[in-house]
C-alpha positions as CSV (number, residue, x, y, z in Angstrom):
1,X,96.5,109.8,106.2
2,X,94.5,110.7,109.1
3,X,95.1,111.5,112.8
4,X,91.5,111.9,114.9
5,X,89.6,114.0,112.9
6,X,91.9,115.1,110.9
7,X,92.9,114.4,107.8
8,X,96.3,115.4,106.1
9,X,96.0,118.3,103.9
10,X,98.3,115.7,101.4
11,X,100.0,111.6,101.4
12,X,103.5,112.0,103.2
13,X,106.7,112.3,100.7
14,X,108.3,110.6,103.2
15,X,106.9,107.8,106.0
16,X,109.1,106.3,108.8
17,X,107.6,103.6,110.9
18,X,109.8,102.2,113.5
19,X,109.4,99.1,116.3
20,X,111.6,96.9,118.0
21,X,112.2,93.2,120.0
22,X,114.2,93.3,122.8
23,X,115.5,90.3,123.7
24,X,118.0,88.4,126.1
25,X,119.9,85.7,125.0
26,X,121.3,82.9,127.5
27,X,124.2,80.1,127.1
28,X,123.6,77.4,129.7
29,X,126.8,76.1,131.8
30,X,127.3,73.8,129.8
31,X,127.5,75.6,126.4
32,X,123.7,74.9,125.3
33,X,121.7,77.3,123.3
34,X,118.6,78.5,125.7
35,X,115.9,79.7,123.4
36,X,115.9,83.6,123.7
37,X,113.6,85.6,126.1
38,X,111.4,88.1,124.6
39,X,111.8,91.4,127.0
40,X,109.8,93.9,125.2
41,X,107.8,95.0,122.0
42,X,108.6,98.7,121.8
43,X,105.5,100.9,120.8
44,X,105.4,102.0,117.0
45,X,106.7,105.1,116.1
46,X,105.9,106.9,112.9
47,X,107.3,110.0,111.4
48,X,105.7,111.5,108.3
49,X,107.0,114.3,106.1
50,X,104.7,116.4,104.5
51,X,105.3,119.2,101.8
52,X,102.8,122.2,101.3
53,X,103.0,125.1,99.3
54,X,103.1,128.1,101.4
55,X,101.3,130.1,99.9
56,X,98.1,127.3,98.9
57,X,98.4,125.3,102.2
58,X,99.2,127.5,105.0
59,X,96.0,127.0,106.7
60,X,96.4,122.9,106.4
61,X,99.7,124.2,108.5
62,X,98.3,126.6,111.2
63,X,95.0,123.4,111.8
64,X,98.2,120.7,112.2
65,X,99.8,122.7,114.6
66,X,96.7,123.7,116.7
67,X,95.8,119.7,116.1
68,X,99.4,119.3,117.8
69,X,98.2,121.1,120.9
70,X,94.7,120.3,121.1
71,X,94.7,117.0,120.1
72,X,97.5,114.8,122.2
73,X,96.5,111.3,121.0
74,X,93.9,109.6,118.9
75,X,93.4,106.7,115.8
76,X,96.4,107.1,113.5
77,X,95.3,105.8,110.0
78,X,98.0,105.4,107.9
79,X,98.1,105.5,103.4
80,X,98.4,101.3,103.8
81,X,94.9,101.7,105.9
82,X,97.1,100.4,109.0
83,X,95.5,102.2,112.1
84,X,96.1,101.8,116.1
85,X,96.0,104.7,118.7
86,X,98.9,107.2,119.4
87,X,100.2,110.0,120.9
88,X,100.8,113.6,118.3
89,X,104.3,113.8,120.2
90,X,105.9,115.8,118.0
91,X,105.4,118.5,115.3
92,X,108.5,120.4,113.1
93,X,107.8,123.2,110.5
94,X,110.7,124.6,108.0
95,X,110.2,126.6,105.3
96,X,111.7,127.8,102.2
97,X,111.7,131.4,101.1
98,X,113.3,130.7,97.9
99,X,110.5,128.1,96.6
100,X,108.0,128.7,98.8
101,X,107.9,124.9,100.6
102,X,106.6,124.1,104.1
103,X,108.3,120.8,105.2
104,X,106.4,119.2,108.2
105,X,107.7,116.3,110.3
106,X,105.3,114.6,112.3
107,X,106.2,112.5,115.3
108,X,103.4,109.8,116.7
109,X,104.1,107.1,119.1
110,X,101.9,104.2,119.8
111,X,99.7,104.1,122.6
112,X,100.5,100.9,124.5
């Protein structure tokens, strides 16, 4: 998975991609069906969840999060090879102490 120039450090454990019709749906006076009207196409949103060792990968962490504020939007690429611009809108970071795991959720929304 790639983002810009950069490519993940590893394939997510987890990929969410999200997009949705919106549509408004009519009954004529006299009780016909009116074919519904398409009011939007939501832009994609994809959220990918990444585990690193923190111990191996904390420098694949600290170049995502400096990607995060340099690098606002760009060609999201994902495993499947699907790819369309985005926006980086959101990065999380949690860590485990006990077994030393950096989860990272990234947030990218299509650019419309």
């Amino acid at each position: 998975m790639t983002f810009g120039t950069i490519r993940f450090p590893c394939e997510p454990v987890k990929l969410r991609l999200r997009q949705e019709r919106k549509y408004r749906f009519f009954v004529s006076p006299f009780g016909e069906q009116i074919p519904p009207q398409l009011l939007e196409l939501t832009p994609r949103e994809a959220q990918a969840e990444l585990w690193l060792n923190s111990r191996e990968d904390g420098d694949s962490c600290l170049s995502l999060c400096s990607a995060f504020a340099a690098q606002p939007e760009g060609t999201l690429t994902l495993p499947d090879g699907v790819s369309f611009e985005a926006y980086f809108t959101g990065i999380e970071k949690e860590e485990s102490a006990q077994d030393h795991i950096l989860r990272l959720t990234l947030r990218f929304t299509e650019k419309l």
